[in-house]
LOLOPA-950818 format. One record per residue: residue number from 1; residue in three letters; y, x, z of N, C-alpha, C, O in turn. Coordinates in Angstrom, 2 decimals, always signed. Each point is the difference from the previous one (the first is absolute). Example, Ala and Ser with C-alpha at 12.3 -4.5 7.8 and 13.67 -1.06 7.14 Angstrom:
<gupas>
1 ALA -5.69 +13.19 +7.80 +1.19 -0.89 +0.00 +1.20 +0.90 +0.00 -0.02 +1.04 +0.66
2 SER +1.07 -1.39 -1.38 +1.19 +0.82 +0.06 +1.09 -0.77 +0.73 +1.11 +0.51 +0.17
</gupas>
This chain:
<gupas>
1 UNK +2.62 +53.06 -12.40 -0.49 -1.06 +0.88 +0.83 -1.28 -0.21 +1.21 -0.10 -0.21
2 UNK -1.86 -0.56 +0.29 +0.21 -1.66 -0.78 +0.70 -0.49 +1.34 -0.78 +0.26 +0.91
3 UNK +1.94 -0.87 -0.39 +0.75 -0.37 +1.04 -0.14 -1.10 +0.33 -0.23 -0.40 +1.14
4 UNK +0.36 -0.26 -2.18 +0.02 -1.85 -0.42 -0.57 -1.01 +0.81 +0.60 -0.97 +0.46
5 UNK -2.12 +1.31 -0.26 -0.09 -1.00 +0.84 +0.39 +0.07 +1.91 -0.06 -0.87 +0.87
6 UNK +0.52 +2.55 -0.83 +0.24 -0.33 +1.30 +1.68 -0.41 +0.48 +0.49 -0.24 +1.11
7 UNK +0.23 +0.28 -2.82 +1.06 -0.29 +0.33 +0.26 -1.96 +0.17 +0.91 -0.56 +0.62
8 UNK -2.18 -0.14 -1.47 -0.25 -0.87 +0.38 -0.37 -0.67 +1.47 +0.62 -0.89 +0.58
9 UNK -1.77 +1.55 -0.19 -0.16 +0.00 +1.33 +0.92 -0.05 +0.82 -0.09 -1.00 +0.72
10 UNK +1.06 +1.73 -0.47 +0.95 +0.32 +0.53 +1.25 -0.94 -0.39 +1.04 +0.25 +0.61
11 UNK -1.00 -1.11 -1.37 +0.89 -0.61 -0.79 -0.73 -2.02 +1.09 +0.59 -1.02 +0.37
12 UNK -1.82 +1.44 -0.32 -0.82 -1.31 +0.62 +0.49 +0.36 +1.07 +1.02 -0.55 +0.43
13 UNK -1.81 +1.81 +0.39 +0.66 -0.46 +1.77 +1.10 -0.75 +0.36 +0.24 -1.05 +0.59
14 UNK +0.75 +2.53 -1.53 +1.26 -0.69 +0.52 +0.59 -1.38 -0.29 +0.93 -0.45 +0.66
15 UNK -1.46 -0.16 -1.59 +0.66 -1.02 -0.01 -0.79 -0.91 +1.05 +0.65 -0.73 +0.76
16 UNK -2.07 +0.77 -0.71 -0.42 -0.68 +1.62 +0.56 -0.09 +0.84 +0.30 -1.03 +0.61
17 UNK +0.04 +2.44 -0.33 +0.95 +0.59 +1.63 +0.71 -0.83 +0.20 +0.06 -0.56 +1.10
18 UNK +0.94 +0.13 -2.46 +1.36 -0.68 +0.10 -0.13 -1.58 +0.38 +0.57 -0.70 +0.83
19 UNK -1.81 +0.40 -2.03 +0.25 -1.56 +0.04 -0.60 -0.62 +1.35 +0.53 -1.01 +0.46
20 UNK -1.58 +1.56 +0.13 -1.38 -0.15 +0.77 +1.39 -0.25 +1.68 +0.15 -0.98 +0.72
21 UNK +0.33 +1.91 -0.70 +0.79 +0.21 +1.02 +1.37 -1.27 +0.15 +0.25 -0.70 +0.98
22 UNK +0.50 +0.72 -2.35 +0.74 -1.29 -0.04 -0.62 -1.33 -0.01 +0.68 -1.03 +0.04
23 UNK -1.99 +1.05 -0.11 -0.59 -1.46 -0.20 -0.27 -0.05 +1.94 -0.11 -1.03 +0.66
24 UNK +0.07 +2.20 -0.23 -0.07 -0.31 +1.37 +0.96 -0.16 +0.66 -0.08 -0.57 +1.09
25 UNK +1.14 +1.02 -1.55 +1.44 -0.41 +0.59 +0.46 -1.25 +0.22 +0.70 -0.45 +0.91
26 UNK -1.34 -0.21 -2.16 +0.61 -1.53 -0.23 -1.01 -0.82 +1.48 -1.16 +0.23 +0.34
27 UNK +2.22 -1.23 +0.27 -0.60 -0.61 +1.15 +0.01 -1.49 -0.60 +1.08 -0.40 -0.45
28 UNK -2.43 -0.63 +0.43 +0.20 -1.28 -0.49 +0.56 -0.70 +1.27 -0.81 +0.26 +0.88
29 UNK +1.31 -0.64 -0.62 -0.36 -0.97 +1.03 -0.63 -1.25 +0.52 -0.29 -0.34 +1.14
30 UNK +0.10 -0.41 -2.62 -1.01 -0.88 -0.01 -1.27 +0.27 -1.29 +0.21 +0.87 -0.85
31 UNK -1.31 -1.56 +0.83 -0.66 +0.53 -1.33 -0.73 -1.91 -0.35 -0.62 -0.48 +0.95
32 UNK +0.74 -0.26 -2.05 -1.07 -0.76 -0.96 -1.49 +0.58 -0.53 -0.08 +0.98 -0.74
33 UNK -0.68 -1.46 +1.05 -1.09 +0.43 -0.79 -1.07 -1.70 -0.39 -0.14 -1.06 +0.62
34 UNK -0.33 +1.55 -1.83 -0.37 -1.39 -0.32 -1.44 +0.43 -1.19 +0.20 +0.91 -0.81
35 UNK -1.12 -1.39 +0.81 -1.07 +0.71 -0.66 -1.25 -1.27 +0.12 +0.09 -1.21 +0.24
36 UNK -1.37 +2.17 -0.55 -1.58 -0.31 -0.04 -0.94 +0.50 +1.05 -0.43 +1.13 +0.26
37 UNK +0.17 -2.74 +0.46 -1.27 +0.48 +1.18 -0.90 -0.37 +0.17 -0.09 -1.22 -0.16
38 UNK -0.91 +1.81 +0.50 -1.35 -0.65 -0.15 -0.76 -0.12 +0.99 +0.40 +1.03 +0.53
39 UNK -0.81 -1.23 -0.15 -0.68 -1.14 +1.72 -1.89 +0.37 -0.60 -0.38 -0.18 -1.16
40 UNK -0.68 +0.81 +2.53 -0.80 -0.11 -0.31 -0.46 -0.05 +1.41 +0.33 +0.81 +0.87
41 UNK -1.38 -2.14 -0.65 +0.03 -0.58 +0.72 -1.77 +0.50 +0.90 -1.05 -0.32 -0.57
42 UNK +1.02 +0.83 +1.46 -1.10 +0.41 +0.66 -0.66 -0.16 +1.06 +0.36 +0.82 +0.84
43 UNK -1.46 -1.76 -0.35 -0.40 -0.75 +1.28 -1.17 -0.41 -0.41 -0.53 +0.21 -1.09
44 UNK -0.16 -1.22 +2.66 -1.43 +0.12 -0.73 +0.17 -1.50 -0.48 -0.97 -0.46 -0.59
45 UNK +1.83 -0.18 +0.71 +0.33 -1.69 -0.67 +0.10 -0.10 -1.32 -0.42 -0.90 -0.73
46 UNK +1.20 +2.18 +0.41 +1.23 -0.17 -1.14 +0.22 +1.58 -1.02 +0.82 +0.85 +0.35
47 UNK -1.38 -0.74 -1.16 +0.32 +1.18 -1.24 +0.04 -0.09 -0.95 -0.98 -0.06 -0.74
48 UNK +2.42 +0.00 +0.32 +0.86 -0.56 -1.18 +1.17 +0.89 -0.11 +0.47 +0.58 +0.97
49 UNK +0.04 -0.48 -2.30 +1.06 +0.86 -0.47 +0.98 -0.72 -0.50 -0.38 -0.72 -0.92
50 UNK +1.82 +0.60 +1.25 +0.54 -0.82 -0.45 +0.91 +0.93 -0.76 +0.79 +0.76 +0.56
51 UNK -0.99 -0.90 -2.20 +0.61 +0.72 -1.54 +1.44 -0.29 -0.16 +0.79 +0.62 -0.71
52 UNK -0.58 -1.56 +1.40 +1.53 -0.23 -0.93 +0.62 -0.18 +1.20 -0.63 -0.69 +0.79
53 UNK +2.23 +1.33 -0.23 +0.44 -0.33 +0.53 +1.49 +0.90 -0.07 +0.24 +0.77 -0.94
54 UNK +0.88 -1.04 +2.29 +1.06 +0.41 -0.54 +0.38 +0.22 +1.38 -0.43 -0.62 +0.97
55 UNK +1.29 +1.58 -0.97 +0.93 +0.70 +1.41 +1.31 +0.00 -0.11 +0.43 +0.33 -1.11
56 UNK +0.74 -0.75 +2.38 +1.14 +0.68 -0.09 +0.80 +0.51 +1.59 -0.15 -0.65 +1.04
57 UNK +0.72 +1.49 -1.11 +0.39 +0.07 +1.22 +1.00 +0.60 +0.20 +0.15 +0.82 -0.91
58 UNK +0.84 -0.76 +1.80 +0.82 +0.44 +0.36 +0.49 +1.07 +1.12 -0.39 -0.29 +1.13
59 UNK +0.98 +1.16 -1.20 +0.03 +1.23 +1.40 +1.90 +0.19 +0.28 +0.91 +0.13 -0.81
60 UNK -0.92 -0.20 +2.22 +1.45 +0.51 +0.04 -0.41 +1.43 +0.87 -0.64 +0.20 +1.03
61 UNK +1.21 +0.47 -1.78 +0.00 +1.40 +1.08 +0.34 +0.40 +0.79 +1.20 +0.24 -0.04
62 UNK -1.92 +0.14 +1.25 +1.19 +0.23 +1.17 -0.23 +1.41 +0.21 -1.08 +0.42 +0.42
63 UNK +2.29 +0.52 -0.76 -0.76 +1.66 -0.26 -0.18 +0.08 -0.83 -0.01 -0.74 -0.98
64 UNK -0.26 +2.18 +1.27 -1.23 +0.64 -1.50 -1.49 -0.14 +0.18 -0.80 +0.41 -0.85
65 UNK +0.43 -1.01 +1.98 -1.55 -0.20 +0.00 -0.15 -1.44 +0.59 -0.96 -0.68 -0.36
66 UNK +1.62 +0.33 +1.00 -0.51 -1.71 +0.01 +0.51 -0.95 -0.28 +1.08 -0.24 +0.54
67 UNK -1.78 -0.97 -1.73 +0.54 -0.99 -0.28 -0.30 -1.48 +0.68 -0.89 +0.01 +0.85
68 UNK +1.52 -1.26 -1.14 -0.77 -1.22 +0.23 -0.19 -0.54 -1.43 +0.69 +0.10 -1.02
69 UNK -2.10 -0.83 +1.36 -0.68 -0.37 -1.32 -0.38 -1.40 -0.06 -0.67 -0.40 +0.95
70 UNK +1.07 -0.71 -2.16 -0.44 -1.03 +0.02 -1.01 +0.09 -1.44 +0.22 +0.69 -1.00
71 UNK -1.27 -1.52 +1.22 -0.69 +0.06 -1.15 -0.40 -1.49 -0.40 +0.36 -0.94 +0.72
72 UNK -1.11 +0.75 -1.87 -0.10 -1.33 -0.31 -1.07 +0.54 -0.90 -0.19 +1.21 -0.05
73 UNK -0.66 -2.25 -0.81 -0.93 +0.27 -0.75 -1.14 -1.29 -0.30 -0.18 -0.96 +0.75
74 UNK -0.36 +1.16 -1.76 -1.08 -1.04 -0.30 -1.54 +0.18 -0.78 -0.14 +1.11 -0.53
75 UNK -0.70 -1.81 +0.44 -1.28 +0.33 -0.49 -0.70 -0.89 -0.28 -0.12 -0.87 +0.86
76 UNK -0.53 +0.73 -1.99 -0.73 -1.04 -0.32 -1.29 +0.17 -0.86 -0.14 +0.95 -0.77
77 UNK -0.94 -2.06 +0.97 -1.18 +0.11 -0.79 -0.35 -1.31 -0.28 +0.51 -0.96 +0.57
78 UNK -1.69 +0.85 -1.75 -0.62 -1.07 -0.64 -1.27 +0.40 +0.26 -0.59 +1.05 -0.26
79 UNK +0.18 -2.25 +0.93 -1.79 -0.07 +0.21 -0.52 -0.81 -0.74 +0.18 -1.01 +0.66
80 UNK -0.79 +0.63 -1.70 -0.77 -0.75 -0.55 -1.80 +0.23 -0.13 -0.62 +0.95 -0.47
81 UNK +0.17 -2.14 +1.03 -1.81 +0.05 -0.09 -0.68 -0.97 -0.51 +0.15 -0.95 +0.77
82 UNK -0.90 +0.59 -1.74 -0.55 -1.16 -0.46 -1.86 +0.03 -0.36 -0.44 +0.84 -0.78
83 UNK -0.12 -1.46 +1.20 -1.57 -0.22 -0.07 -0.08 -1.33 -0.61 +0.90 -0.84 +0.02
84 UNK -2.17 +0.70 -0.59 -0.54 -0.81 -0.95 -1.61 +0.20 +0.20 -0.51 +1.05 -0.40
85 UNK -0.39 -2.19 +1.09 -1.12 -0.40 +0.27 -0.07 -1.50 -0.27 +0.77 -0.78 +0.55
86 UNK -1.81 +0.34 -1.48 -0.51 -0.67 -0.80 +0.78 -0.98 -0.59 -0.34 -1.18 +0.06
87 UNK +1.67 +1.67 -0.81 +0.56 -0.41 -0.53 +1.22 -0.43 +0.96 +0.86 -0.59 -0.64
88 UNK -0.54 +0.74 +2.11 +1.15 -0.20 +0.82 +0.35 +1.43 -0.29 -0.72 +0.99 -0.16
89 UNK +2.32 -1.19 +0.13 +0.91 +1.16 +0.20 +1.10 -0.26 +1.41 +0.83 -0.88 +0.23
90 UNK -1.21 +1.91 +0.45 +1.19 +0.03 +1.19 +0.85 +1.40 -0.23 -0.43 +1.14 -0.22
91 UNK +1.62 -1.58 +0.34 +1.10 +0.98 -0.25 +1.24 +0.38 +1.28 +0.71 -0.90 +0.43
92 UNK -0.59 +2.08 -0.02 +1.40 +0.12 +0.88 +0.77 +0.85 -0.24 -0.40 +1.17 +0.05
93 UNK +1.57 -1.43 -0.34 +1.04 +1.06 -0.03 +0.78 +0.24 +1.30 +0.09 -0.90 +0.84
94 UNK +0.42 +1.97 -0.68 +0.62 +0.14 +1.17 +1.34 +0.92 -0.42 -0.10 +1.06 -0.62
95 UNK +1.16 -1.56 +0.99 +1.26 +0.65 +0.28 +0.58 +0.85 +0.77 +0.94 -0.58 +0.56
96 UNK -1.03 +1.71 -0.23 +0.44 +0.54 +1.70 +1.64 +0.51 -0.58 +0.38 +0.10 -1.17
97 UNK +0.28 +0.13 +2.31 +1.14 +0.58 +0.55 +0.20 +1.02 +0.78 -0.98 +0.23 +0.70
98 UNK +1.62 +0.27 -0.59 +0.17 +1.03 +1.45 +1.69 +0.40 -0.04 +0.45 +0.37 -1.09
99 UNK +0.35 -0.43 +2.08 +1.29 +0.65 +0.06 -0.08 +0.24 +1.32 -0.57 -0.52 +0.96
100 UNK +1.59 +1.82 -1.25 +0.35 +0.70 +1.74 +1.37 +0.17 -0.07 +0.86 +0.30 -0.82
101 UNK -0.99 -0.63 +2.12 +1.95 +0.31 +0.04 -0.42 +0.61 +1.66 -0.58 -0.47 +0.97
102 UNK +1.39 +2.10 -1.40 -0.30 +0.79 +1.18 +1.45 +0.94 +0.28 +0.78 +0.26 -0.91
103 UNK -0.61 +0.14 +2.18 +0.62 +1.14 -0.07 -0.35 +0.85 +0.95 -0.99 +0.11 +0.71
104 UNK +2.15 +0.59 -0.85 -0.11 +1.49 +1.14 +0.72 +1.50 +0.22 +1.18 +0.26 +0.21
105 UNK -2.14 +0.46 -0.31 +1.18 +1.53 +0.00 -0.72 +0.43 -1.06 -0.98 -0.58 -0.49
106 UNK +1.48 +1.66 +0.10 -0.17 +1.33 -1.03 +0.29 +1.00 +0.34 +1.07 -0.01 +0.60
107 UNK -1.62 +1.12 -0.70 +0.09 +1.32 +0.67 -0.65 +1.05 -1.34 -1.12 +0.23 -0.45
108 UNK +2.45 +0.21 +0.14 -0.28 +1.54 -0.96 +1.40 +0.64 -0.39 +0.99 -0.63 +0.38
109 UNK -0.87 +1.37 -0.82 +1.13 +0.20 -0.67 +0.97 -0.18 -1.44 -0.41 -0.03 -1.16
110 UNK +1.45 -0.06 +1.51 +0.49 -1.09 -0.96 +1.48 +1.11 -0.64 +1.12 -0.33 -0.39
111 UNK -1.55 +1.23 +0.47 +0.79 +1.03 -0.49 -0.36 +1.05 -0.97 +0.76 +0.94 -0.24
112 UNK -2.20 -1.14 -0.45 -0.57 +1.02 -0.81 -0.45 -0.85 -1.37 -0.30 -1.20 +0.03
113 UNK +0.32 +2.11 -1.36 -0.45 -0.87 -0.62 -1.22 -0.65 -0.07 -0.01 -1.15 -0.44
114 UNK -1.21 +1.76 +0.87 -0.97 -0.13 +0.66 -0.44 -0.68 +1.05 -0.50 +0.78 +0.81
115 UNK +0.45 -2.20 -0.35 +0.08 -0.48 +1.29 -0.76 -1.07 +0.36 -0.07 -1.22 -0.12
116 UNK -0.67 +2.52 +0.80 -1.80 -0.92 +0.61 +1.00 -0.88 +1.38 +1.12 +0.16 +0.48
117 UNK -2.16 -1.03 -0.24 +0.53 -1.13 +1.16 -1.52 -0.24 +0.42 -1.00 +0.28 -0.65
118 UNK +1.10 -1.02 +2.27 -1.04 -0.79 +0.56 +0.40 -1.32 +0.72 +0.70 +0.28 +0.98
119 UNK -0.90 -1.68 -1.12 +0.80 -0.90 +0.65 -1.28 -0.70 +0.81 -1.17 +0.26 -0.27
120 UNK +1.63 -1.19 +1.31 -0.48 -1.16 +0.56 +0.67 -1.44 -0.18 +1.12 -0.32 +0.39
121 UNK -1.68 -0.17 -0.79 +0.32 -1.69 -0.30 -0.49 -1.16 +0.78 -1.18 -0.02 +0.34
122 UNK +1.85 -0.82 -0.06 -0.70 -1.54 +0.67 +0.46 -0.99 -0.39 +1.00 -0.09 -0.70
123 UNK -1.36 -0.38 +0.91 +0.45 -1.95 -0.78 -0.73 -0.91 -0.03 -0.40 -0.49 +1.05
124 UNK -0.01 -0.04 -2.39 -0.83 -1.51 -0.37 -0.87 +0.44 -1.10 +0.32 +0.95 -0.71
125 UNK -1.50 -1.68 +0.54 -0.60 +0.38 -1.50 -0.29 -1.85 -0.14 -0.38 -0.66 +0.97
126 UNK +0.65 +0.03 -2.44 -0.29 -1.06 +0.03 -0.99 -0.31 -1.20 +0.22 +0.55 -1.08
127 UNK -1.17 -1.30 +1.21 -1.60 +0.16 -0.63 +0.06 -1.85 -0.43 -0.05 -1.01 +0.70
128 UNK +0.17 +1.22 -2.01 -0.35 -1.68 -0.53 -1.59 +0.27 -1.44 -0.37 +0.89 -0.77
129 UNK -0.09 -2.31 +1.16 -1.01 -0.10 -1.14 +0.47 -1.58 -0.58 +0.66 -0.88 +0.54
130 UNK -1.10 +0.94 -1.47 +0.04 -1.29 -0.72 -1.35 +0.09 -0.41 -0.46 +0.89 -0.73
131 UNK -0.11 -1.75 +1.18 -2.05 -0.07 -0.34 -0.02 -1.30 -0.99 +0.57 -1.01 +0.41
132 UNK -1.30 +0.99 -1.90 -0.19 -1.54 -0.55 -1.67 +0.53 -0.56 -0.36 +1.09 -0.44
133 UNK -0.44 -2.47 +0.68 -0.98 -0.03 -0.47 -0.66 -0.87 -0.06 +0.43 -1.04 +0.51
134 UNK -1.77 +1.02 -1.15 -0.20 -1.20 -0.74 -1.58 -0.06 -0.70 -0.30 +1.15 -0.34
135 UNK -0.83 -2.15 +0.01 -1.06 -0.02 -0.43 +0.07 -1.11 -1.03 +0.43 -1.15 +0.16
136 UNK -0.97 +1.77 -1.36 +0.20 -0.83 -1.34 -1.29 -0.05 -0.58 -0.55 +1.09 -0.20
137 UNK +0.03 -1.98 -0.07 -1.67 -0.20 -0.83 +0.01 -1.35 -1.34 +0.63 -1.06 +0.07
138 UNK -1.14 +1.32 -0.73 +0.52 -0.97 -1.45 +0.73 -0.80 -0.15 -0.20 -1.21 -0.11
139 UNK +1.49 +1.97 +0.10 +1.28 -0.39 -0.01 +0.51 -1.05 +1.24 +0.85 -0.87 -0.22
140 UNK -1.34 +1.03 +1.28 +0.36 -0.94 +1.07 +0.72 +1.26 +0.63 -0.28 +1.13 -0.40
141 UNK +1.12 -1.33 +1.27 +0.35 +0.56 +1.51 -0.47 -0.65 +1.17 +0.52 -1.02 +0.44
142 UNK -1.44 +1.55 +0.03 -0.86 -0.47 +1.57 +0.87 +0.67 +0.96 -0.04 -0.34 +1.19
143 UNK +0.69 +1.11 -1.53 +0.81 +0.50 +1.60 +1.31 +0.78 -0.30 -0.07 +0.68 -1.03
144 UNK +1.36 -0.63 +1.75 +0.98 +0.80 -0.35 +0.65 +0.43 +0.95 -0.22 -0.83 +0.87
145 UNK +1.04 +1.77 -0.35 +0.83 +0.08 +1.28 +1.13 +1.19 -0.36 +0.02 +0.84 -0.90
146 UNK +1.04 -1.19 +2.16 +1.04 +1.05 -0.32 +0.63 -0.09 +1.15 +0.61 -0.99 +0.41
147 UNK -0.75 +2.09 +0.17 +0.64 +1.11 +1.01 +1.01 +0.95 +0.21 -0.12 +0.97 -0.75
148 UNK +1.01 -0.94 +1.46 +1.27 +0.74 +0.30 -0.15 +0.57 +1.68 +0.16 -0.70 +1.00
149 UNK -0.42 +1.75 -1.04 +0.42 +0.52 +1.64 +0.84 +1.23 +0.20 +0.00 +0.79 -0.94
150 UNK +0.64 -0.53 +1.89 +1.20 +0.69 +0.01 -0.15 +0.39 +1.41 -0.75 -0.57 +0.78
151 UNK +1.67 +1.78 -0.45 -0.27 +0.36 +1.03 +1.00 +1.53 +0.57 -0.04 +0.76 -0.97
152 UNK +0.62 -0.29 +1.77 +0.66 +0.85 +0.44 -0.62 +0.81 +1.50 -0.08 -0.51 +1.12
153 UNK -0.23 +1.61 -1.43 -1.03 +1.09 +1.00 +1.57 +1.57 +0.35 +0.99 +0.46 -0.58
154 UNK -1.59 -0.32 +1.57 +1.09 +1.71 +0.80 -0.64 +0.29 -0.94 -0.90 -0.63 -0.54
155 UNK +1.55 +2.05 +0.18 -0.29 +1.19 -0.92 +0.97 +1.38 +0.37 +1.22 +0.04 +0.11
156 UNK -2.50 +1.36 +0.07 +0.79 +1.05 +0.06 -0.14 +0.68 -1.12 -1.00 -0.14 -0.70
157 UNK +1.95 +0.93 +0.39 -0.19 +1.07 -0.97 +0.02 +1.24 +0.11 +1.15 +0.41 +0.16
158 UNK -2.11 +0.58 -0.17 +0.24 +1.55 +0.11 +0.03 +0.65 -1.65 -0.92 -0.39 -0.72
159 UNK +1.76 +1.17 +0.23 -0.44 +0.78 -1.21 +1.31 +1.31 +0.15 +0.74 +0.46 +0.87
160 UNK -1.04 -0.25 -2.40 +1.08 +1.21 -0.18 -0.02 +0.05 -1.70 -0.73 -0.59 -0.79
161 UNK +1.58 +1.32 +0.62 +0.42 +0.16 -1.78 +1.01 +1.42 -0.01 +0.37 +0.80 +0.86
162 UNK -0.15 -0.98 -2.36 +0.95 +1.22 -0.23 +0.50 -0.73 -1.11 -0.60 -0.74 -0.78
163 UNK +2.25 +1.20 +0.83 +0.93 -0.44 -0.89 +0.54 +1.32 -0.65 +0.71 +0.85 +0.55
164 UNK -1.20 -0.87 -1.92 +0.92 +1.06 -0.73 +1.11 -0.36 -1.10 +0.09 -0.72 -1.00
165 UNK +0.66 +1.55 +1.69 +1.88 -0.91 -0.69 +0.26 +0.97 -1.16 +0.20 +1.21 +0.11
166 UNK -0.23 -1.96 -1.30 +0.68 +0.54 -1.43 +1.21 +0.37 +0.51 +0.27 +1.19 -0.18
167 UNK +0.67 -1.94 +0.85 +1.36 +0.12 +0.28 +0.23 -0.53 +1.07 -0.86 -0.64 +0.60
168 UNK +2.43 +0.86 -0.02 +0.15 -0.77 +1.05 -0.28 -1.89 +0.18 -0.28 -0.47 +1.11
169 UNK +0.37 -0.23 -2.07 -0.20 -1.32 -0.36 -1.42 -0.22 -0.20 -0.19 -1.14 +0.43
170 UNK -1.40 +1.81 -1.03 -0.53 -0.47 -0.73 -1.19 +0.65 +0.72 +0.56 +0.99 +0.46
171 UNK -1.80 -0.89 -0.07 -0.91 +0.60 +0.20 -0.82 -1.04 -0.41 +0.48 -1.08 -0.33
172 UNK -1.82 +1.33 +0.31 -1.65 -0.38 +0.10 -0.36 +0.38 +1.16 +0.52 +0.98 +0.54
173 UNK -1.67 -1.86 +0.14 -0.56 -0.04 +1.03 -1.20 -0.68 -0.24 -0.24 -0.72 -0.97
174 UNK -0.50 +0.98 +1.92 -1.68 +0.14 +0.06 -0.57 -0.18 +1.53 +0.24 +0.90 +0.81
175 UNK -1.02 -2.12 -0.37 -0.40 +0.23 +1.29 -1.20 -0.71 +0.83 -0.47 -0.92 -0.66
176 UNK +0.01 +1.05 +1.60 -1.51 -0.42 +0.45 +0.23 -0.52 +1.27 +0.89 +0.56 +0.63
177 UNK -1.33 -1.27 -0.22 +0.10 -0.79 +1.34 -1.27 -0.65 +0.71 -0.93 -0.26 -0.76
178 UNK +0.78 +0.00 +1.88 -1.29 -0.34 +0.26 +1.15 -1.79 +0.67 +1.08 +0.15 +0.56
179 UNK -1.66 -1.48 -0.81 +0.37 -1.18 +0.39 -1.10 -0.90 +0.59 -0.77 -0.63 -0.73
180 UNK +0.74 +0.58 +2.17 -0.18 -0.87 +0.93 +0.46 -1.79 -0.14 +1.16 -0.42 -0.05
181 UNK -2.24 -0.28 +0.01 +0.74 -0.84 +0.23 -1.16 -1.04 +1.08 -1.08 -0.49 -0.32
182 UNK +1.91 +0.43 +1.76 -0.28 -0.40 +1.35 -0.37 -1.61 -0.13 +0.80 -0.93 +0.03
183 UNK -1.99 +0.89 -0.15 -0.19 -1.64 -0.05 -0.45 -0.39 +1.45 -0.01 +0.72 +1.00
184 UNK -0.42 -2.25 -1.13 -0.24 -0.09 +1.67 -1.61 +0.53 +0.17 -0.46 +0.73 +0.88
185 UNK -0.31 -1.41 -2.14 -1.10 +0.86 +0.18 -0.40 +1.30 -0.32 -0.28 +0.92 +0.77
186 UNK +0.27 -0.94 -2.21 +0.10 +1.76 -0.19 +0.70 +0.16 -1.08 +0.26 -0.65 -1.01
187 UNK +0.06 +1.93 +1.57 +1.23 +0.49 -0.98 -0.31 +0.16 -1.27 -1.03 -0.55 -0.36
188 UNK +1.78 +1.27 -0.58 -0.63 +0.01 -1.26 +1.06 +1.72 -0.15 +1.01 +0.31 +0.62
189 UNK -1.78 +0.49 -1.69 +0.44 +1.15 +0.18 +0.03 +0.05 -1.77 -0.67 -0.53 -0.90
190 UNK +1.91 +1.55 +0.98 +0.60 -0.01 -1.90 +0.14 +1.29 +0.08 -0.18 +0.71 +0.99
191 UNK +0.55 -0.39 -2.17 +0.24 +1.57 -0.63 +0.65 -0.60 -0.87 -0.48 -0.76 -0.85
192 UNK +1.91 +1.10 +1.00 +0.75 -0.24 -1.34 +0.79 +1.66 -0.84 +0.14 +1.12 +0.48
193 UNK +0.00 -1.34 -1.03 +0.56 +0.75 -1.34 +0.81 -0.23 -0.73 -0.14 -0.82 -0.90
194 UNK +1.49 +1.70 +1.17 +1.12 -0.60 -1.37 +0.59 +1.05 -0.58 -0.09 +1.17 +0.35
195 UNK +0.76 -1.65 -1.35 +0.97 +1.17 -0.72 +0.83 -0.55 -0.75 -0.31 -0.90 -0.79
196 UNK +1.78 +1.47 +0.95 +1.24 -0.24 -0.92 +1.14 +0.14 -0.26 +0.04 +0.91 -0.82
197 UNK +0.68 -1.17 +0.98 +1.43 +0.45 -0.10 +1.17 +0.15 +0.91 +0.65 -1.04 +0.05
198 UNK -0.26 +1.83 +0.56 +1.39 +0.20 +0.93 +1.12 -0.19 -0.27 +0.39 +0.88 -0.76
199 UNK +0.40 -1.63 +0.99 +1.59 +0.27 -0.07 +0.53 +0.19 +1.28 -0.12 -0.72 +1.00
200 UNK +1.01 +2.29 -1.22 +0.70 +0.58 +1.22 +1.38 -0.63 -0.10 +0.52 -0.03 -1.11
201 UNK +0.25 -0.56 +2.31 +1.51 -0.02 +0.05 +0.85 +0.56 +0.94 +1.22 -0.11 -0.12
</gupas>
């Protein structure tokens, strides 16, 4: 009888047992995380996905299960539309923005290598467009304009994620959130999505 692979097997647990358990030993007390998020935007005004954007945030731990959390982040899109009837062309591009600067608590455990979390956030979300446009017909310009509006709305955040740590310093993380943002008339409701990198200290 061939031994080999269960001396392998046995060669895997244990070294799990060992490392799985010291990676839970180690306590961060603060954690960096900094990555890719993506904003998709759902209401009956407004359904748009915003592709490119960026996250970072910060946690101090208080415990092994609750931290405080500052976050920051940004998002952006290009709208462009242009028509052409009987030889007039009207054209608009549009610029948008979006940043949030939120915080709050965190609640999971921060002692396993494995470590799902659920937080609440509040703060600001701030929403700029830059609008230019314009109607052009044999080689004249009959009309042109250019627009800047800006603006700062409440915002809550509910989500959750899981951070899995290569080591005590280094994990990946992954996470989903549902984002409110409280206007005077109506709110506007997000689903964001991110993922990226941890540093434990």
């Amino acid at each position: 009888m061939n031994l080999a692979p269960y001396r392998v097997f046995a060669i895997l647990v244990l070294a799990l047992g060992i490392a799985l358990p010291a990676l839970a030993q180690d306590q961060r007390k603060a954690e960096v995380s900094a990555g890719y998020q993506l904003l998709v935007f759902n209401g009956e005004d407004i359904d748009e996905t915003f592709g490119r954007g960026w996250y970072a945030d910060v946690s101090g731990n208080i415990g092994p299960i609750f931290a405080v959390v500052v976050q920051v982040g940004g998002s952006y899109k290009s709208l462009e539309e242009t028509e052409t009837f009987a030889g007039v062309t009207s054209s608009v591009t549009a610029s948008l923005k979006l940043h949030q600067f939120l915080g709050g608590v965190r609640v999971g455990p921060r002692r396993t290598a494995v470590s799902p979390y659920a937080e609440f956030l509040v703060g600001g979300v701030n929403g700029s467009a830059d609008v230019e446009g314009s109607v052009v017909g044999g080689g004249q310009t009959f009309f042109s304009t250019s627009e800047s509006e800006s603006s700062t709305q409440f915002a809550l955040q509910f989500g959750g994620g899981v951070t899995v740590w290569l080591s005590k310093g280094i994990g990946i993380r992954g996470s989903v959130g549902y984002l409110r943002i409280v206007a005077e008339e109506d709110g506007v409701n997000i689903i964001r999505a991110a993922g990226g990198i941890s540093f434990g200290f």
